[in-house]
C-alpha positions as CSV (number, residue, x, y, z in Angstrom):
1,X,34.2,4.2,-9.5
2,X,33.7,1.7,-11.9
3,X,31.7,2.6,-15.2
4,X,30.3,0.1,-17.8
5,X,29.9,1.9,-21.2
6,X,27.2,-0.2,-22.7
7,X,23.5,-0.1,-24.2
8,X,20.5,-2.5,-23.4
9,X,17.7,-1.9,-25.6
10,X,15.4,-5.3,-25.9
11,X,13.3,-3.7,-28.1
12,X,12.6,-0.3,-29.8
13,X,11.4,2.5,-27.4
14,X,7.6,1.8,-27.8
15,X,4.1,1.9,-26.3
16,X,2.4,-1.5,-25.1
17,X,-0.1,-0.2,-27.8
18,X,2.3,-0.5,-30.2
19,X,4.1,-3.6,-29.7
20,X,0.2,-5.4,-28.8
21,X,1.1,-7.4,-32.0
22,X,3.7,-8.7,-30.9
23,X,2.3,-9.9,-27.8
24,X,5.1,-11.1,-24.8
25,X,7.9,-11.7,-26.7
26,X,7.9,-8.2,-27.8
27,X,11.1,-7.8,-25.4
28,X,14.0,-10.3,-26.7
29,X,14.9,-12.7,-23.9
30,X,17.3,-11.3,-21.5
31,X,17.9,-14.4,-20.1
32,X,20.5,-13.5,-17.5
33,X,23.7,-11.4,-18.1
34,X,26.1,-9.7,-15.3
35,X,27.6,-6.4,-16.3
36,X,29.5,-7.2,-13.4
37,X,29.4,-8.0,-9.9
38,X,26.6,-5.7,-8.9
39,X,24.8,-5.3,-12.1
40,X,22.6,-8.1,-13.7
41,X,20.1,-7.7,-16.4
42,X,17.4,-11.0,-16.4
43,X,14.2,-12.3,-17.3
44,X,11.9,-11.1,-14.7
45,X,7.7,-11.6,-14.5
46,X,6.3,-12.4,-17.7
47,X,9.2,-12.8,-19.6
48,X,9.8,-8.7,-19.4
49,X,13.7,-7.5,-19.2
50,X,15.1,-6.2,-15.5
51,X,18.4,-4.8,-14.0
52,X,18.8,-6.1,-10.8
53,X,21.4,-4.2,-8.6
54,X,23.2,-5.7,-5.5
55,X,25.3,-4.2,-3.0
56,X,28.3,-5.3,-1.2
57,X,26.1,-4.1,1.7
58,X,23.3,-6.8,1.1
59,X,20.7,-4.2,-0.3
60,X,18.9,-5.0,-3.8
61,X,17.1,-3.2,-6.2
62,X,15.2,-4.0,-9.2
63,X,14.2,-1.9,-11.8
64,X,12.1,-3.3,-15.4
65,X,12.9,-1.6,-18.1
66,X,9.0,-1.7,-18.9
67,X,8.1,1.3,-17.7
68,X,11.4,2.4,-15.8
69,X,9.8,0.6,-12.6
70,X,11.4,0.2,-9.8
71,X,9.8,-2.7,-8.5
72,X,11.4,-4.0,-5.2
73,X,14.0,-2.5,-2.8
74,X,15.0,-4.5,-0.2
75,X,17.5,-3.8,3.1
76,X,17.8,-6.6,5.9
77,X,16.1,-9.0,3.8
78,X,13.1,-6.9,3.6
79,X,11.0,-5.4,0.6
80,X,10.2,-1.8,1.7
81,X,8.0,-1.1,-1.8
82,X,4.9,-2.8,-2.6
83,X,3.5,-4.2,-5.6
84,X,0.0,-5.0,-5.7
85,X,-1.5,-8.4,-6.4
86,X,-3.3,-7.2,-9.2
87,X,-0.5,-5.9,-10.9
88,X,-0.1,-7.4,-14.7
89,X,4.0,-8.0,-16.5
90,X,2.2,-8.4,-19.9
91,X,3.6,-5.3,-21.4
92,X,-0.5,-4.1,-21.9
93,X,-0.7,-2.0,-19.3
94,X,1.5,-0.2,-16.2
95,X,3.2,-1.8,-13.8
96,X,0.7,-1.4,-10.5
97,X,3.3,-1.3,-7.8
98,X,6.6,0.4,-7.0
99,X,7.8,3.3,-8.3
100,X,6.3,4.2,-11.6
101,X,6.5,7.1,-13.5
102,X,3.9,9.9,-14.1
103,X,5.1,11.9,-17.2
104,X,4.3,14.1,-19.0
105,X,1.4,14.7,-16.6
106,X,0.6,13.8,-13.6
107,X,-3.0,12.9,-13.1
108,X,-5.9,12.9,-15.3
109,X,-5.9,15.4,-18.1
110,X,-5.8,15.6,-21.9
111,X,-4.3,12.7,-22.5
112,X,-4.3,9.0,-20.6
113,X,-3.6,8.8,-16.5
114,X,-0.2,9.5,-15.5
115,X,1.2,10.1,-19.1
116,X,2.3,7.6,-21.3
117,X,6.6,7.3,-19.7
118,X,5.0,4.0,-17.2
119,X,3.7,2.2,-20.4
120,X,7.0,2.4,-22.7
121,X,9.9,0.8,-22.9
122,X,13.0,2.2,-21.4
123,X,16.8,1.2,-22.2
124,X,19.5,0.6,-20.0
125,X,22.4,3.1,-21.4
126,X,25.1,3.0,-18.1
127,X,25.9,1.0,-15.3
128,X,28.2,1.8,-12.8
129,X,29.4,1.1,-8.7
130,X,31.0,3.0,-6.7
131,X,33.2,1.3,-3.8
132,X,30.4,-1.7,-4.3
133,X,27.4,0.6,-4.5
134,X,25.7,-0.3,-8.4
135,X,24.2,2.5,-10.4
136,X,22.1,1.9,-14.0
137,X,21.0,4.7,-16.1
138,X,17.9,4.0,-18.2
139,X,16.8,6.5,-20.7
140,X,13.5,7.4,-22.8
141,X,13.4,9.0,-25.4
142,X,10.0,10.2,-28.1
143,X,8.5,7.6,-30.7
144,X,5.7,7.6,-32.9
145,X,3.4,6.3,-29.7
146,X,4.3,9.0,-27.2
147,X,4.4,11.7,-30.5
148,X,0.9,10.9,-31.2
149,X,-0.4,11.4,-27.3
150,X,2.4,14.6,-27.0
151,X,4.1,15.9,-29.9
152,X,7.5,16.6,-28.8
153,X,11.2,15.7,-29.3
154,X,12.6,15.0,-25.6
155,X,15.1,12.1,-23.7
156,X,14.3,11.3,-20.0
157,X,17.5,9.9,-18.2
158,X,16.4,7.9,-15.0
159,X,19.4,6.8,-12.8
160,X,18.6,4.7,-10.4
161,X,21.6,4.0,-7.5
162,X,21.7,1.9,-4.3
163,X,23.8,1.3,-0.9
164,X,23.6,0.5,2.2
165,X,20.4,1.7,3.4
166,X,19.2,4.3,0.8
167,X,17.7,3.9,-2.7
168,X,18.3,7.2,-5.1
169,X,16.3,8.1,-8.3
170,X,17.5,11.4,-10.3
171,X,15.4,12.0,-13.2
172,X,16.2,14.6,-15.8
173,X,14.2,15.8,-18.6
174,X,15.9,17.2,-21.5
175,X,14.0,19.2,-24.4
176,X,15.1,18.0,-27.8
177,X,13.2,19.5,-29.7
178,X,13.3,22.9,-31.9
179,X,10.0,24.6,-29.2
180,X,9.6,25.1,-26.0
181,X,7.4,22.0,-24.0
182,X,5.8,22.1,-20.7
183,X,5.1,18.7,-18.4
184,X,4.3,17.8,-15.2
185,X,5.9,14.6,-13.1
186,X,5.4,12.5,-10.1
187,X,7.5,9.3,-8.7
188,X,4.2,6.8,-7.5
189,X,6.1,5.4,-4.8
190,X,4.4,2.0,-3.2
191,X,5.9,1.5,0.3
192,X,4.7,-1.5,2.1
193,X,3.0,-0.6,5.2
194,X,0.4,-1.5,7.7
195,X,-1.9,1.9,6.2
196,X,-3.9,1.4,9.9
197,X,-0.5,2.3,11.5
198,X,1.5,4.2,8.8
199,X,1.9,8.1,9.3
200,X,3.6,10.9,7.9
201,X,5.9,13.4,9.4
202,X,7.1,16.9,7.9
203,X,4.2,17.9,6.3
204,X,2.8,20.6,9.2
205,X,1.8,23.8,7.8
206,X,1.7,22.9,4.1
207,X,-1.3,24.0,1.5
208,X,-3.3,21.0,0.7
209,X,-5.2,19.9,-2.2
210,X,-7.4,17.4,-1.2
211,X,-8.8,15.6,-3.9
212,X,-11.2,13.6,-1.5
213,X,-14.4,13.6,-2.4
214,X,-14.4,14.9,-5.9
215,X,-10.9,14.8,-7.7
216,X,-11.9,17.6,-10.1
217,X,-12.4,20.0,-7.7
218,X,-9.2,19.8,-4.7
219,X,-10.2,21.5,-1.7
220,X,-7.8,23.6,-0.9
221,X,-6.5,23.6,3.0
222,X,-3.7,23.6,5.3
223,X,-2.5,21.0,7.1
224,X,-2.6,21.0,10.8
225,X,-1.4,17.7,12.4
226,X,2.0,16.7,13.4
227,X,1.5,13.6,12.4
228,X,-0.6,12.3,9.5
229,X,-2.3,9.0,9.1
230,X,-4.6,6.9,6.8
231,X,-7.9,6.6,8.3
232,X,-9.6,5.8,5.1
233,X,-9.5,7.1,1.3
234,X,-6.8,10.0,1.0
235,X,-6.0,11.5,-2.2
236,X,-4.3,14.7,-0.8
237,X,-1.6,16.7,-3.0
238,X,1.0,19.0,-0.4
239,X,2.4,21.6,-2.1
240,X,5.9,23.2,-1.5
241,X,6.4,20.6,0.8
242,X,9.6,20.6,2.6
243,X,12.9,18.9,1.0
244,X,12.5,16.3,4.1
245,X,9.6,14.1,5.7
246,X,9.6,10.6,7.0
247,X,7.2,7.8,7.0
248,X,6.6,4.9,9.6
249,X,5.2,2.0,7.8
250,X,3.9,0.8,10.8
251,X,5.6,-2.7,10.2
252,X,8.1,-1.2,12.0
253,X,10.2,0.8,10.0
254,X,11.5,4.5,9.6
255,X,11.8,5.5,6.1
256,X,13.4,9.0,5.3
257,X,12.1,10.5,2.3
258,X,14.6,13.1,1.1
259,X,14.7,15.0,-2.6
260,X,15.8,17.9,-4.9
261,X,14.0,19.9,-6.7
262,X,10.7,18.0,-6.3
263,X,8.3,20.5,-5.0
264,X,5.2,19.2,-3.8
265,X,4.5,15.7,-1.8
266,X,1.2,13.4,-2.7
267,X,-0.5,11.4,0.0
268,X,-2.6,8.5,-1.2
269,X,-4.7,5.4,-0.3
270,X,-7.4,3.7,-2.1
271,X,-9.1,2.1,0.6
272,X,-12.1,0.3,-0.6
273,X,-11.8,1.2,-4.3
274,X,-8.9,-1.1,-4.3
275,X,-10.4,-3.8,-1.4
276,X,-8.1,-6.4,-1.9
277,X,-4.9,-4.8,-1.0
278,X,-5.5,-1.3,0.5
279,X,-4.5,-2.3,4.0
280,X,-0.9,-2.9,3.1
281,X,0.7,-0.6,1.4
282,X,0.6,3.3,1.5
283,X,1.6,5.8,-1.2
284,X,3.8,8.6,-0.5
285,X,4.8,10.5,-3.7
286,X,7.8,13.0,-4.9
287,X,5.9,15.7,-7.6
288,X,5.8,18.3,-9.4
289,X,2.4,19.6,-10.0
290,X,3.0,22.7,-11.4
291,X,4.0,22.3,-15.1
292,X,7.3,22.9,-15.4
293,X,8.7,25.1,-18.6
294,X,11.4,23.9,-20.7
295,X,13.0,26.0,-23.7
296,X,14.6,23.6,-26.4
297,X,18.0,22.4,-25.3
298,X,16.8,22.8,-21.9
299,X,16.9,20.2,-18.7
300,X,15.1,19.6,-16.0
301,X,16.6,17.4,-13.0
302,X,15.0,16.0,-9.8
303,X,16.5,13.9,-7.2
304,X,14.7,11.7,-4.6
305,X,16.8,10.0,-1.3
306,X,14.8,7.2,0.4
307,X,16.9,5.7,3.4
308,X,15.6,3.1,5.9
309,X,17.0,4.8,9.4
């Protein structure tokens, strides 16, 4: 193992309401530096700062450090997440695409969708490869922004690793501060899929909350098929879903969706709410619903496996 003891930070950990001033060049150029063979940090859309991670397999990664996104993974020369056309690298507004971040809550509630962690600026605080397999660490930590939505002292540490055919995330949540905090999370994962042919496998026999029609009020079920599709809008939370279950894009590939310590799986597609795209891609999403509890010097860690088989 290799280890690169270093800090990237373009600019201060802030909100895209913050740094709204400042407009694009609120993130210093990264123009395009290798930390070493597998590791590069670059310009990417819109001027914003990425690491882009290669293995001596062939797989890539690539991660912005606006909003901790993962934006692309790619094995065989193929992109198996999915960005959406509509998705803006102005630093105004989440990345719409990939694999962004819901935390401190998942969802609506009393403050803005999804939390504030997909609308900050992350920094890149270790890189390292293992027998040509590149890992970076990013970190968040509070600043005035997120202390003025959720007043509360915390670092999030977001490693993000790659090889041959499997992309791994393990997020942590530590509580810095001197009382305890509670938060829920979710990993928004965009694969690209055919959502007429895409299904789900692993979910039999798990309590649903179907948010379709009226997200306020789930309807609560169980889930009954073998195999679950996409037949129109689905907005359907599983919960204690099982550490295991595997998607076919219905491009033609078998994704295995793996993880630790995320408790609950999310189902979604827009279908006509989001017309212009909703046919290729699918959402199938790590969470943890249920707030989880954290005393002050306390940590939270989740780990997701996604391997193309």
């Amino acid at each position: 193992m290799v280890a690169a003891p270093l800090t990237w930070s373009f600019s201060p950990t802030t909100s895209a309401v913050e740094s709204q001033p400042r407009g694009p060049s609120m993130a210093s150029s990264a123009s395009e530096e290798n930390v070493d063979n597998y590791v590069k940090v670059s310009d990417g859309l819109g001027g914003l700062p990425k690491a882009i991670l290669s293995s001596v397999h062939g797989s890539e990664a690539e991660i912005y450090l606006y909003g901790g996104c993962v934006t692309s993974w790619r094995v065989d020369n193929t992109d198996l997440l999915y960005v959406r056309p509509d998705a803006v690298f102005t630093a105004l507004k989440p990345i719409s695409g990939g694999i962004p971040h819901c935390f401190p809550q998942f969802g609506a509630g009393p403050m803005q969708q999804h939390g504030f962690a997909r609308n900050m600026n992350w920094s890149i605080v270790d890189s390292e490869h293992v027998d040509g397999n590149p890992a970076v660490t990013l970190e968040l930590r509070d600043a005035p922004y997120s202390r003025s939505i959720w007043d509360y002292s915390f670092q999030a540490l977001y490693k993000v690793s790659i090889d041959r055919n499997t992309l791994t995330t393990e997020f942590q949540v530590t509580n810095t501060d001197e009382k305890p905090f509670s938060f829920s999370t979710a990993l928004h994962t965009y694969f690209r899929a055919s959502a007429s042919g895409a299904s789900v496998k692993g979910l039999k026999g798990c309590k649903t909350l179907n948010k379709d029609p009226d997200p306020r009020n789930p309807v609560e079920g169980m889930e009954d098929r073998d195999v679950v599709t996409f037949p129109g809008f689905v907005d359907c939370i599983y919960v204690d879903a099982p550490e295991e279950v595997y998607l076919d894009n219905g491009l033609g590939d078998w994704i295995t969706i793996k993880n630790r310590n995320w408790s609950d799986v999310v189902l979604w597609n827009p279908h006509l709410t989001i017309e212009s795209c909703y046919k290729d891609f699918v959402c199938v999403e790590n969470a943890k619903i249920q707030e989880v509890q954290l005393q002050p010097n306390q940590s939270w860690t989740a780990v997701q496996h996604l391997s193309k088989t």
